[in-house]
C-alpha positions in Angstrom: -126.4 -167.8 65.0 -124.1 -165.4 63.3 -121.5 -166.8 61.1 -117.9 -165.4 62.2 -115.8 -163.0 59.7 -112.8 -164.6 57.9 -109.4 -163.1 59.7 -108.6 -159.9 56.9 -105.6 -159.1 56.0 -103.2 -156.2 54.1 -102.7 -157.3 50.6 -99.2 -155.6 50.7 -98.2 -157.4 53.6 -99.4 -161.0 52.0 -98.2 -160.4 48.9 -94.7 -159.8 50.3 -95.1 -162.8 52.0 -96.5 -165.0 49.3 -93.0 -163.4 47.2 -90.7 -164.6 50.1 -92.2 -167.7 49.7 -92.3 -168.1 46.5 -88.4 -166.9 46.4 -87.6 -169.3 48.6 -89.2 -172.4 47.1 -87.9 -171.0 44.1 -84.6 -170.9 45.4 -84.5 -174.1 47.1 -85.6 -176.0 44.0 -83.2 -174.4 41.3 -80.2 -175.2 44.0 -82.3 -178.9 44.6 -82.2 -179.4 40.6 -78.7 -178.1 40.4 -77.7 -180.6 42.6 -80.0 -183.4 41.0 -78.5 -182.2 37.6 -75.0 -181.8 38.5 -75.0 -185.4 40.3 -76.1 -186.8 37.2 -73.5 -185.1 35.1 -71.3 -186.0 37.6 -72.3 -189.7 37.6 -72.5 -189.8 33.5 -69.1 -188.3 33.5 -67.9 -190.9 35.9 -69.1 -193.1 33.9 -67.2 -192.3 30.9 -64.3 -192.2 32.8 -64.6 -195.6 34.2 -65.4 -197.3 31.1 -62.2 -195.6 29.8 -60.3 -196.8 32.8 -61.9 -200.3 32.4 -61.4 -200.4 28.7 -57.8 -199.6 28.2 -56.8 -201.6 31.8 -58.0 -204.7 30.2 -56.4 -204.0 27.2 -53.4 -203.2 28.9 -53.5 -206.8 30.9 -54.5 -208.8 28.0 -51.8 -206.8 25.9 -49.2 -208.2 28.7 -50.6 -211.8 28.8 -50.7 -212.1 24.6 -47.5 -212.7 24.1 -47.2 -216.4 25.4 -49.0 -218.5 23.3 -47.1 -217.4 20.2 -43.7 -217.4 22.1 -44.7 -220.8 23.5 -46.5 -222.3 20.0 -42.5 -221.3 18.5 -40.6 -223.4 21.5 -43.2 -226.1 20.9 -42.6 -226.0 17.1 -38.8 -226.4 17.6 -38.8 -229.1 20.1 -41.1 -230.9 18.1 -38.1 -231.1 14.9 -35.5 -231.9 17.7 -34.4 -235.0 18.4 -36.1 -237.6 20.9 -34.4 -236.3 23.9 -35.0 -232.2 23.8 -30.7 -231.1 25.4 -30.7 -229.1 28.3 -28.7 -226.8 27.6 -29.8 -225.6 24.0 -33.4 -225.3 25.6 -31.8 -222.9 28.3 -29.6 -221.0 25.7 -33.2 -220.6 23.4 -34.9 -219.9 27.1 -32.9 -216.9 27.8 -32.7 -215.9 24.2 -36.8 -215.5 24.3 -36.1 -213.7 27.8 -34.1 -211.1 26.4 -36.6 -210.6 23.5 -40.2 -210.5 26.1 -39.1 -208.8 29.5 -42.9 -209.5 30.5 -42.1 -212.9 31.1 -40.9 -214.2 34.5 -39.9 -218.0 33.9 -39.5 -219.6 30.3 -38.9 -223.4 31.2 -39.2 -227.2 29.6 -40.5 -230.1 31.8 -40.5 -233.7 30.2 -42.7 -236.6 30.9 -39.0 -238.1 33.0 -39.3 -235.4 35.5 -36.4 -233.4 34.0 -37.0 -229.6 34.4 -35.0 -226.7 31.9 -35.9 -223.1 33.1 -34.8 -219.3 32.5 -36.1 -216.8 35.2 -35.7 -213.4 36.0 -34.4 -213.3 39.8 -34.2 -209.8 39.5 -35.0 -206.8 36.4 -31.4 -206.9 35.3 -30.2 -210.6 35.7 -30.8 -213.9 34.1 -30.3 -217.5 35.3 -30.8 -220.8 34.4 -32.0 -223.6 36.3 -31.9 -227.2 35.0 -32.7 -230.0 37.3 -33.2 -234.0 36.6 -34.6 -237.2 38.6 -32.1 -239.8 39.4 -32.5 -242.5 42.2 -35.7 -240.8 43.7 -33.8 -237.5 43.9 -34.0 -234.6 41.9 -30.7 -232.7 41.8 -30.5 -228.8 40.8 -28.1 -226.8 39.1 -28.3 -223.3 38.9 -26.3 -220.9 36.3 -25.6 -216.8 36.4 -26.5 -215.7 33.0 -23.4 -212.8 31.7 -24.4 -210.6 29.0 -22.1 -212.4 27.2 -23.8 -215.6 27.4 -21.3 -217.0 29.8 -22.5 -219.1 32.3 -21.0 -219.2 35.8 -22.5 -221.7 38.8 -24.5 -219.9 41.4 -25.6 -223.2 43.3 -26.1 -227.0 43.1 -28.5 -228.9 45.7 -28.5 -233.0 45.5 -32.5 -233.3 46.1 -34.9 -230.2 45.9 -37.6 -232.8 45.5 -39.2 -230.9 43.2 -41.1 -233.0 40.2 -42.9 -231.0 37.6 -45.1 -233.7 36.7 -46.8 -233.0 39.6 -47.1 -229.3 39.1 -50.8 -227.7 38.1 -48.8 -226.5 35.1 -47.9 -229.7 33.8 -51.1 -231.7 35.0 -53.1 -229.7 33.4 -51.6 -229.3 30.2 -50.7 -232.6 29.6 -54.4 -233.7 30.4 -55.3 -231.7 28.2 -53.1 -232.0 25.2 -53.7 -228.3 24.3 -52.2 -224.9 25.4 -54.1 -223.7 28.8 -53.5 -221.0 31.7 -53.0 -222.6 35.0 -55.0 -221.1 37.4 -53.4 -217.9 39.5 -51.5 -218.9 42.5 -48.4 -218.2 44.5 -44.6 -218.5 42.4 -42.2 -219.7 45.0 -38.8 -218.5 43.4 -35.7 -221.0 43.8 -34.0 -220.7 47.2 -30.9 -217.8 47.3 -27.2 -218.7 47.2 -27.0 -218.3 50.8 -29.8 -220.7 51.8 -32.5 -218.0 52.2 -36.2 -218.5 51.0 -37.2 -217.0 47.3 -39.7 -214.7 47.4 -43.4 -215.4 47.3 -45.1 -213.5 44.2 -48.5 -213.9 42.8 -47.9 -215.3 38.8 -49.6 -217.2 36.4 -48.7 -220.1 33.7 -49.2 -220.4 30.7 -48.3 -224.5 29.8 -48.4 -225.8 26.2 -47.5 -229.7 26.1 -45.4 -231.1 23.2 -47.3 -234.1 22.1 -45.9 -236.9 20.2 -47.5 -238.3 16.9 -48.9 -241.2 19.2 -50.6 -238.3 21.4 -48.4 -239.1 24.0 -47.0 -236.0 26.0 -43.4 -235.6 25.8 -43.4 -232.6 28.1 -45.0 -229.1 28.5 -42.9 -225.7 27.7 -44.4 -223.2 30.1 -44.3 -219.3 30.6 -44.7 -217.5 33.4 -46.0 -214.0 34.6 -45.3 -212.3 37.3 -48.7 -210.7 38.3 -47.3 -207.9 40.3 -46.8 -206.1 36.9 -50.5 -205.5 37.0 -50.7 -204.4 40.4 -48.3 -201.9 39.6 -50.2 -201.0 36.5 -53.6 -199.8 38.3 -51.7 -198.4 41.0 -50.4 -195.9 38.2 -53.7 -195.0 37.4 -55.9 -192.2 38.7 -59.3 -192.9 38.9 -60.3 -190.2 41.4 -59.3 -189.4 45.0 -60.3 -192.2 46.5 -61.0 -194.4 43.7 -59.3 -197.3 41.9 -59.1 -200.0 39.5 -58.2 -204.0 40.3 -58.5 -206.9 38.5 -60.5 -210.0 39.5 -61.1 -213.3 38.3 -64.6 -215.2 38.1 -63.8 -216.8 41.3 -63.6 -213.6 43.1 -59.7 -214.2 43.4 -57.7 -210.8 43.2 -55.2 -210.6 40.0 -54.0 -207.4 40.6 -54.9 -204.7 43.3 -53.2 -201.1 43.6 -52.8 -201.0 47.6 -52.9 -204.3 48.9 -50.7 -207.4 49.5 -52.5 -210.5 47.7 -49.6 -213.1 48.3 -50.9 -213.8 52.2 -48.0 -216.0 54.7 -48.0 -219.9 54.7 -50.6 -219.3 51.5 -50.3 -221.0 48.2 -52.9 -219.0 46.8 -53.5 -215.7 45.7 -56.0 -213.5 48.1 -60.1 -213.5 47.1 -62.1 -210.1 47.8 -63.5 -211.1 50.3 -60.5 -211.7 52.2 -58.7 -207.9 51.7 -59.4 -204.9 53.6 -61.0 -202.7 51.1 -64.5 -202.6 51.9 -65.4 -201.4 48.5 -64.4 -204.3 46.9 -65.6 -206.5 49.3 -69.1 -205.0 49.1 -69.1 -204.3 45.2 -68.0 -208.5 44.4 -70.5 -209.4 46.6 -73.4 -207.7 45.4 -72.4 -208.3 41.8 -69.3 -207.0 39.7 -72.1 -205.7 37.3 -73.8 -203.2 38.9 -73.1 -198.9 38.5 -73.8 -198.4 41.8 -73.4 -200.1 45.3 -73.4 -199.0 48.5 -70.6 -199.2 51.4 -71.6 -198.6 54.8 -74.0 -196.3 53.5 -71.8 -193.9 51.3 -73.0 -194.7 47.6 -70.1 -195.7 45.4 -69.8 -195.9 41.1 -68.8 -199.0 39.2 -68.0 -200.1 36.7 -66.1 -203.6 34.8 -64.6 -204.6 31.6 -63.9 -208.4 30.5 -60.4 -209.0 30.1 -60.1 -211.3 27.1 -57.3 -213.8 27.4 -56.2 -216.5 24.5 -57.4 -219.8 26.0 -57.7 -218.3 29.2 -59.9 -217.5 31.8 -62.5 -215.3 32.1 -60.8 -211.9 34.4 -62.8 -208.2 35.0 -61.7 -204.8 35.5 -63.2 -203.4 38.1 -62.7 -199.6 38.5 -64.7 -198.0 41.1 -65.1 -194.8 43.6 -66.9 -193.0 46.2 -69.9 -191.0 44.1 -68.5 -187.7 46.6 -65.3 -187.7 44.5 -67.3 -186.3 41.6 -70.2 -184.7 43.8 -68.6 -182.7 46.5 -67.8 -179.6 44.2 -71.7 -179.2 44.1 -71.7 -178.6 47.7 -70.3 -175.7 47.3 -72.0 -174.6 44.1 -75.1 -175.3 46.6 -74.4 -173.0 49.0 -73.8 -170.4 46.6 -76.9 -170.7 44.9 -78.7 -170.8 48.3 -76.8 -167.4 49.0 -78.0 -165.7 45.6 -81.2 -166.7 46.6 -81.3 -164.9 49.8 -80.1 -161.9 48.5 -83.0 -162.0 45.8 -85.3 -163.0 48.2 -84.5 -159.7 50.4 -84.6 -157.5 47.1 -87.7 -159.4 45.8 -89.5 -158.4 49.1 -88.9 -154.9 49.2 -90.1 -154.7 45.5 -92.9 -156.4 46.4 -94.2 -154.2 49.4 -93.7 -151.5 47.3 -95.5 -152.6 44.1 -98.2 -153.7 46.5 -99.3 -150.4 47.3 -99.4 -149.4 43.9 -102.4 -151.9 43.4 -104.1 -152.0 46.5 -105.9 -149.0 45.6 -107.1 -150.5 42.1 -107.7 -153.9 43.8 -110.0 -152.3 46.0 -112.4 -150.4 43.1 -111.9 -153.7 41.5 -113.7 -155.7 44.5 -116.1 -152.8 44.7 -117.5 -153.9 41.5 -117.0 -157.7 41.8 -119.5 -157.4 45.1 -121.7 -155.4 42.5 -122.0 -158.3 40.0 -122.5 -160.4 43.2 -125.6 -158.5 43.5 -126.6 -158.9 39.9 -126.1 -155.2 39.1 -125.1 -155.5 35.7 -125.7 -152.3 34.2 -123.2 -150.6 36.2 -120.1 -149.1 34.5 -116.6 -150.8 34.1 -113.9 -149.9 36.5 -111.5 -146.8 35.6 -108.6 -148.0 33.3 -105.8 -148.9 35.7 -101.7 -148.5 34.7 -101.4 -152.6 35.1 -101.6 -154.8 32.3 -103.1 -157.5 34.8 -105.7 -155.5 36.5 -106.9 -153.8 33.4 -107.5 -157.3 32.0 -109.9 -158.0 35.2 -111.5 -154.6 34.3 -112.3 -156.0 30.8 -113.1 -159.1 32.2 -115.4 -158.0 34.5 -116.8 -156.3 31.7 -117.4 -158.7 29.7 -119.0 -160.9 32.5 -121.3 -158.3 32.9 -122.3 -158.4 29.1 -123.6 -162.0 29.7 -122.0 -165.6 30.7 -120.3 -167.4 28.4 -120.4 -170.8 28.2 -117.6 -173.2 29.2 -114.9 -174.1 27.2 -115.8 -178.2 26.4 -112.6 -180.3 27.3 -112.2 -183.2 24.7 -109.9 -185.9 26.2 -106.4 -187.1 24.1 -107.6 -190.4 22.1 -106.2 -193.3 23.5 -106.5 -195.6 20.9 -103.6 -196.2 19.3 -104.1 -198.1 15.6 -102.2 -201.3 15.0 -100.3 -201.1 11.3 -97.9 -202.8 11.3 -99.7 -206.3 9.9 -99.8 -204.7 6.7 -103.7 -205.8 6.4 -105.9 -203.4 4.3 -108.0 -201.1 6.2 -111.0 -203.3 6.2 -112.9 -205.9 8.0 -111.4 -208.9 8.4 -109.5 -211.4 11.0 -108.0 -214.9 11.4 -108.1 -217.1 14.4 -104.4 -217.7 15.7 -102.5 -218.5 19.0 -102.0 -215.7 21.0 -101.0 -214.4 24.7 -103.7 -211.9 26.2 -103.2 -209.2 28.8 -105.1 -207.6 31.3 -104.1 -205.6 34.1 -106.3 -203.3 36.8 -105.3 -201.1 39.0 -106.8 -201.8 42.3 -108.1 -199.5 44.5 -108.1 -196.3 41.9 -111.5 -195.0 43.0 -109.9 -194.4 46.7 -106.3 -193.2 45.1 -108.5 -191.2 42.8 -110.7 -189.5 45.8 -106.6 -188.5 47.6 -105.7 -186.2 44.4 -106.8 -182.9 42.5 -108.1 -183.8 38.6 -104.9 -182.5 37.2 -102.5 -184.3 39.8 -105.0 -187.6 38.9 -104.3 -187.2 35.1 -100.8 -186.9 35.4 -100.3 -189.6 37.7 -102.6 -192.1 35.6 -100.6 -190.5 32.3 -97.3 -191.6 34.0 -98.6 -194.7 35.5 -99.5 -195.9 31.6 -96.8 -194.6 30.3 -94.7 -196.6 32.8 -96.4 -200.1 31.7 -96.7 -199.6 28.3 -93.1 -198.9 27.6 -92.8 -202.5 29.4 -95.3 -204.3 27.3 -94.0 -202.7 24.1 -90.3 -203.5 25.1 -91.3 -207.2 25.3 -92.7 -207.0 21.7 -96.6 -206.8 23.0 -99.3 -204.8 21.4 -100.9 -202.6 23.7 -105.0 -202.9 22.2 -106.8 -200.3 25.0 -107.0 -198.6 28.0 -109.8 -199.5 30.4 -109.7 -196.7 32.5 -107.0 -197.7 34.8 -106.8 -200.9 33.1 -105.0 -201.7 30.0 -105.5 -204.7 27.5 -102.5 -206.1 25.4 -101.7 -209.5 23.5 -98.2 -210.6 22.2 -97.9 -212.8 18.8 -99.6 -210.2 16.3 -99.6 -207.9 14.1 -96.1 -209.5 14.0 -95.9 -213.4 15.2 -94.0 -214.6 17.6 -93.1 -217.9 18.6 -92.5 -217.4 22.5 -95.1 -215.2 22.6 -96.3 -216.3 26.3 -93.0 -215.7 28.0 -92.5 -212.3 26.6 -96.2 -212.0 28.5 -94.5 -213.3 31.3 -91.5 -211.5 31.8 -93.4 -208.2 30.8 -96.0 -209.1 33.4 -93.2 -209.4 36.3 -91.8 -206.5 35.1 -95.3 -204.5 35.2 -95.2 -205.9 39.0 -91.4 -204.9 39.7 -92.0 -201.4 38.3 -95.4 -201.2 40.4 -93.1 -201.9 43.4 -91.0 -198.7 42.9 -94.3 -196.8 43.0 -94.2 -197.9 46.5 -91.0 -196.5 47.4 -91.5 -193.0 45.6 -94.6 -192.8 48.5 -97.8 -194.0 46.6 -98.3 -197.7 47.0 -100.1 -199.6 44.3 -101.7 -202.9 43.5 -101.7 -204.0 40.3 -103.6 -206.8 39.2 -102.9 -208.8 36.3 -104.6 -212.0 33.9 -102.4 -213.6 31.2 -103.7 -216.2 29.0 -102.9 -218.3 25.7 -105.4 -219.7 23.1 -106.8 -219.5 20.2 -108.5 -216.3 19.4 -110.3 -213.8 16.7 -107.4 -211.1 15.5 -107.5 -208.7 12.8 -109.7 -205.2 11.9 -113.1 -205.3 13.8 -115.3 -203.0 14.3 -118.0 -201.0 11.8 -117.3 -199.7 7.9 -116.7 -196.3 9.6 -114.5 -197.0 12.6 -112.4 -199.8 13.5 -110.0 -201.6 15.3 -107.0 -203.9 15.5 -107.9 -206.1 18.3 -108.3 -209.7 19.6 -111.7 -211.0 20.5 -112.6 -215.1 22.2 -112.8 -217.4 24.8 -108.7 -216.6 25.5 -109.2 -212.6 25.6 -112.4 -213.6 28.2 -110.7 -215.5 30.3 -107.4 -213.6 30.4 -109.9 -210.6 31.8 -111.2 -213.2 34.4 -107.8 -214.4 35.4 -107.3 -210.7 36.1 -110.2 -210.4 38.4 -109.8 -213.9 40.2 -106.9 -212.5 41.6 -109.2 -210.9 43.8 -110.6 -214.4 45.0 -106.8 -216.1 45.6 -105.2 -212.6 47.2 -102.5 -212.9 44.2 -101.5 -210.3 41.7 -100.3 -212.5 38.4 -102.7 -215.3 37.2 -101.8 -217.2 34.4 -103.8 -220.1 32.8 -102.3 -223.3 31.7 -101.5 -222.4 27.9 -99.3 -219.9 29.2 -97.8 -221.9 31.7 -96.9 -224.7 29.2 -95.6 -222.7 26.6 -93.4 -221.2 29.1 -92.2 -222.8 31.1 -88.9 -223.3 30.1 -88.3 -219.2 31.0 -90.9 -219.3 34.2 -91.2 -220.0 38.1 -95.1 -220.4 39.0 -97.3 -222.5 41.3 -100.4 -223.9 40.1 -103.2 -222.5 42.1 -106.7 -224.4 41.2 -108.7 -225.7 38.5 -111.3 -223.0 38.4 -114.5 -222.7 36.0 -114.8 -218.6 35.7 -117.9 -216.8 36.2 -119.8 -217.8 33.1 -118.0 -220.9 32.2 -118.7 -224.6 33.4 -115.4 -226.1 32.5 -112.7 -225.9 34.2 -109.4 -224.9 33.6 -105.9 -224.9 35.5 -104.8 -221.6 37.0 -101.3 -220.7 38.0 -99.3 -218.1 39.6 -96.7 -216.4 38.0 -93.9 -216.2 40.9 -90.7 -215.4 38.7 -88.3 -215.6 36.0 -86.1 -219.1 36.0 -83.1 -216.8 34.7 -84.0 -214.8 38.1 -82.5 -218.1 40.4 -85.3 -217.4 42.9 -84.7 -220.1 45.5 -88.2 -219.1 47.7 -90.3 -219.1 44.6 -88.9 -222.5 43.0 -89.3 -224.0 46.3 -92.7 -222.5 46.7 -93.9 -223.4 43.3 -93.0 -227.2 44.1 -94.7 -227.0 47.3 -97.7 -225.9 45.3 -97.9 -228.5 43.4 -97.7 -231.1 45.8 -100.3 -229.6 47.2 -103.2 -229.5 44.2 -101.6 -232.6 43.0 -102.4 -234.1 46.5 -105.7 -232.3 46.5 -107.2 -233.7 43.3 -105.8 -236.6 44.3 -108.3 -237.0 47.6 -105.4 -237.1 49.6 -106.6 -234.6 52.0 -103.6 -234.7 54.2 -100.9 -234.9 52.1 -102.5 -231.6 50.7 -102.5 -230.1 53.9 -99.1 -231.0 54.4 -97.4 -229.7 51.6 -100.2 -226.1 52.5 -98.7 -226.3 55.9 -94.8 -226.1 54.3 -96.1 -222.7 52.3 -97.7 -221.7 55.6 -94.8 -221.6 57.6 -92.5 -219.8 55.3 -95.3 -217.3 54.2 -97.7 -217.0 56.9 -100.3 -214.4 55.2 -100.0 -216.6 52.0 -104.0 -216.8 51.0 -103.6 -219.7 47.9 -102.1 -222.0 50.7 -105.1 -220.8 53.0 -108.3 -221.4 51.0 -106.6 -225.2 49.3 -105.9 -225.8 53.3 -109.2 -225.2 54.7 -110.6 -227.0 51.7 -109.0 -229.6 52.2 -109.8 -229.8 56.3 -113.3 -229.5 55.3 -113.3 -232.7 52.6 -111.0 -234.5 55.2 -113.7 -233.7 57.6 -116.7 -234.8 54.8 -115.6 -236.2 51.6 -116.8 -235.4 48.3 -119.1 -237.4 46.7 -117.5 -239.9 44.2 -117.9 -237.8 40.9 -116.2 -234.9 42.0 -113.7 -233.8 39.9 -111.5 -231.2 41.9 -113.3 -228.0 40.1 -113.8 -224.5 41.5 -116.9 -222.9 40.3 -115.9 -219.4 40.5 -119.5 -217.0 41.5 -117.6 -213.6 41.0 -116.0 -212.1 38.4 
């Protein structure tokens, strides 16, 4: 049966089109990178800009808030030479005096352990009053003064029983417990009822209460100033982050200090507004995901971050959180899109009119050339080289041919990149020798690389494998490990020399999740991968082995063997990250894990105690905590022939992870010795038959 022609076609005509296409990818990636670039400039530049924002806001709030606790340490210094009983007035005449000299503050006052109460306040920018009040009978009775810029005082209002007492203010409470200058939590200032029987106004402030204590470390009273937190509302309203950015000011328990747009003082409330509560779903989102992170997302528009501490003497902890829709600083590119798509049209036209035109110039050359081509197909050798052609290209195919028909040359031998990378560091001479120390051992394999392997060209392979190793050594060597070999896919690394460590297995640990997290991101770029790693401590051979001519810095024992084994019994236990118990004890301070079995490896007849390395205790993990004490309930259970309290505490994993394989195989064990007990010498151990 004849074998059909391949469809033919004009080389002017495809080559035009292969030009169009190549324009047009061309094109579409220089306008793809100019976005990719440009949002990344864009992003950096944010960046900067935030962190100048943040920076000089906090300064800016802490800058307002500095001033009381040397204004107050002065008021506490002079009350402390008075006499016994501080006088009233003198404190208010002082009070207003430290007014006029710090318009940041809101409230200067004096509260003694009697209930008495001496205060200066700001009712509005331009006036001053005084407002002394005293207990008598069960009553406490206010008198308020008008301030002149004189100094004059003239009577603005008396009330026989506010029933206000100081003492039992958070101000004073707190102070006086404390017998030491603190900030009193943010809340709602409540100033003194007008003339005319009208409420104050409600305003979000904070106090700052030092107590003067008596040489028998009794509290005589608390001086106190207070801020008027507006101020710093006003302050990041001034500020331009971007159009639709801003900057507020937070505290650690998510309560607002200062926000450019929205009301924080809410009706019937005594205390301020938290995020969570405002409607600026930016801020809600950002607080709740974490104040830390540069980018967060809000309803599916991505947004920049970021915060700055705001360092306050003896005070809480606040942050500056400046943040903005990412389009503020990426919608220019749009445009800049578009017009690089439009360029590229316009060359893509030009560029295929150039091409027809240049492809009839070779057609005819091609063609002579293909002539003799199908000669050397035929073995006819000795025929003559092509007429010279005008192109640089096609005349190098003439020579070519040439030359091919001079004889075949042989092929270029490829010699792979060496991979071994020498350990110097130690300092140790360049000869044979070692010392048997604790160390953490490393192995890691990817699985399935034979099938990814079969999906990919050679080149694409060797990148990918190049970037892939690259990838997890940066991790291992950013956790201080020594990376010894590659095993094809597979790389070998222990922690704790050339240099020692002394937490030498967590660093293992945390590098080995972070191998694991890293792998996951494989996943989402749209090549999925399964990593497989072994981690064990011990005792093993380090130092230069190998021969007089060649050697190596490298780790060699029991540990290194079973760290390889732990790799591959992951296999058997459908886990990815296999510790043994060395590791486990000497880290677990810094880890979450589960302990899986007490398994003799292929080769070995004793048993040792295998776990799984779940997380990082820093991480708070709440499912792997509770799953690692479920797991031990269960092998404790199981050792401990109690067959169904080890399928009990299987069950609980069960139920939460459903496909979880540990839980599986110590289950079914367990059924089956429920079912027919092991005789009376058996010790719990799982004689492992594969590598």
């Amino acid at each position: 049966m004849a074998t059909a022609k391949p469809r033919l076609y004009s080389y002017p005509l495809s080559l035009a089109l292969v030009v169009a296409l190549l324009v047009t990818l061309t094109g579409g990636w220089i306008s793809w990178w100019n976005y990719r670039s440009g949002r990344a400039n864009a992003q950096t530049t944010a960046g900067e800009l935030f962190d100048q924002v943040a920076h000089e806001t906090a300064e800016e709030a802490s800058a307002y808030l500095s001033t009381a606790p040397p204004a107050a340490a002065t008021l506490r210094g002079l009350g402390a030479l008075d006499a016994a009983d501080l006088d009233s007035d003198a404190l208010a005449r002082r009070f207003t005096a430290v007014l006029g000299a710090n318009p940041s503050f809101t409230w200067v006052s004096y509260s003694d352990a009697a209930g008495a109460f001496t205060g200066a306040y700001h009712p509005t920018a331009a006036s001053t009053r005084v407002n002394q009040s005293h207990i008598a009978a069960g009553k406490t009775i206010l008198d308020e003064h008008e301030v002149a810029d004189d100094g004059t005082w003239t009577p603005v209002k008396h009330d026989a029983d506010t029933k206000y007492d100081p003492r039992t203010r958070p101000f004073y409470t707190l102070a006086a417990a404390a017998r030491h200058p603190a900030w009193a939590p943010p809340y709602v200032f409540v100033m003194p009822t007008k003339a005319d029987g009208s409420p104050g106004a409600r305003v979000p402030g904070i106090t700052y209460a030092d107590p003067l204590v008596a040489a028998d470390r009794t509290v005589r009273g608390v001086f106190t100033i207070d801020f008027d937190l507006q101020r710093l509302s006003a302050l990041v309203a001034q500020l331009h982050v971007s159009p639709h950015g801003r900057a507020v000011i937070v505290a650690a328990d998510d309560t607002v200090i200062a926000h450019p747009t929205e009301e924080l003082v809410g009706a019937g409330s005594d205390g301020l507004a938290k995020a969570a509560q405002l409607a600026d779903p930016a801020l809600r989102a950002l607080v709740a995901g974490g104040t830390t992170r540069d980018v967060f997302d809000v309803d599916g528009t991505p947004w920049l971050a970021r915060d700055e501490v705001v360092e306050l003497p003896n005070g809480p902890v606040w942050r500056v959180l400046v943040y903005a829709p990412q389009s503020d600083f990426t919608g220019a590119l749009v445009a800049r899109v578009v017009s690089s798509l439009t360029v590229s049209l316009v060359g893509l036209v030009l560029a295929v009119l150039l091409a027809w035109l240049l492809a009839r110039r070779v057609s005819g050359p091609l063609t002579v050339l293909a002539s003799e081509m199908g000669k050397v197909g035929e073995f006819r050798l000795g025929e003559a080289a092509p007429p010279p052609s005008m192109f640089r290209e096609i005349q190098t195919m003439n020579d070519a041919l040439a030359r091919m028909k001079g004889g075949l040359r042989s092929f270029a031998r490829y010699v792979p990149r060496d991979l071994v990378r020498a350990v110097l560091a130690s300092g140790q001479d360049a000869s044979l020798s070692g010392e048997v120390r604790p160390l953490t051992v490393f192995f890691s394999d990817l699985a399935g690389f034979t099938t990814l392997a079969e999906g990919k060209a050679p080149d694409e392979l060797v990148h990918f494998l190049g970037e892939y190793l690259d990838d997890m050594s940066t991790i291992i060597a950013g956790e201080r490990g020594t990376v010894d070999k590659y095993l094809g896919d597979g790389i070998m690394a222990f922690w704790g020399a050339p240099v020692p460590l002394t937490d030498h297995a967590a660093r293992a640990c945390a590098a080995a999740l972070r191998c694991q997290r890293r792998i996951g991101e494989y996943a989402a770029r749209g090549t999925p991968l399964v990593t497989r790693i072994g981690v064990a401590t011990g005792d093993v051979l380090v130092g230069n082995i190998g021969s007089s001519e060649r050697m190596n810095y490298t780790v060699m024992g029991d540990t290194a063997n079973l760290a390889s084994r732990l790799e591959s019994l992951n296999k058997q236990f459908g886990t990815a990250l296999m510790i043994n118990e060395g590791t486990f004890e000497a880290a677990r301070a810094t880890i979450v894990a589960r302990p899986l079995d007490i398994v003799a490896v292929k080769g070995k007849s004793r048993g040792v105690r295998v776990y799984e390395l779940l997380a990082l205790a820093s991480d708070q993990d709440e499912a792997a905590v509770a799953l690692a004490a479920d797991g031990t309930a269960a092998l404790e259970a199981y050792l401990a022939r109690d067959w169904a309290g080890a399928i009990a505490a299987c069950d609980r994993i069960l139920a939460r992870h459903p496909a979880d394989k540990p839980a599986a195989l110590l289950r079914a064990r367990a059924a089956t010795f429920a079912a027919s007990p092991p005789p009376p010498e058996w010790t719990g151990i799982h004689v492992a038959t594969e590598k």
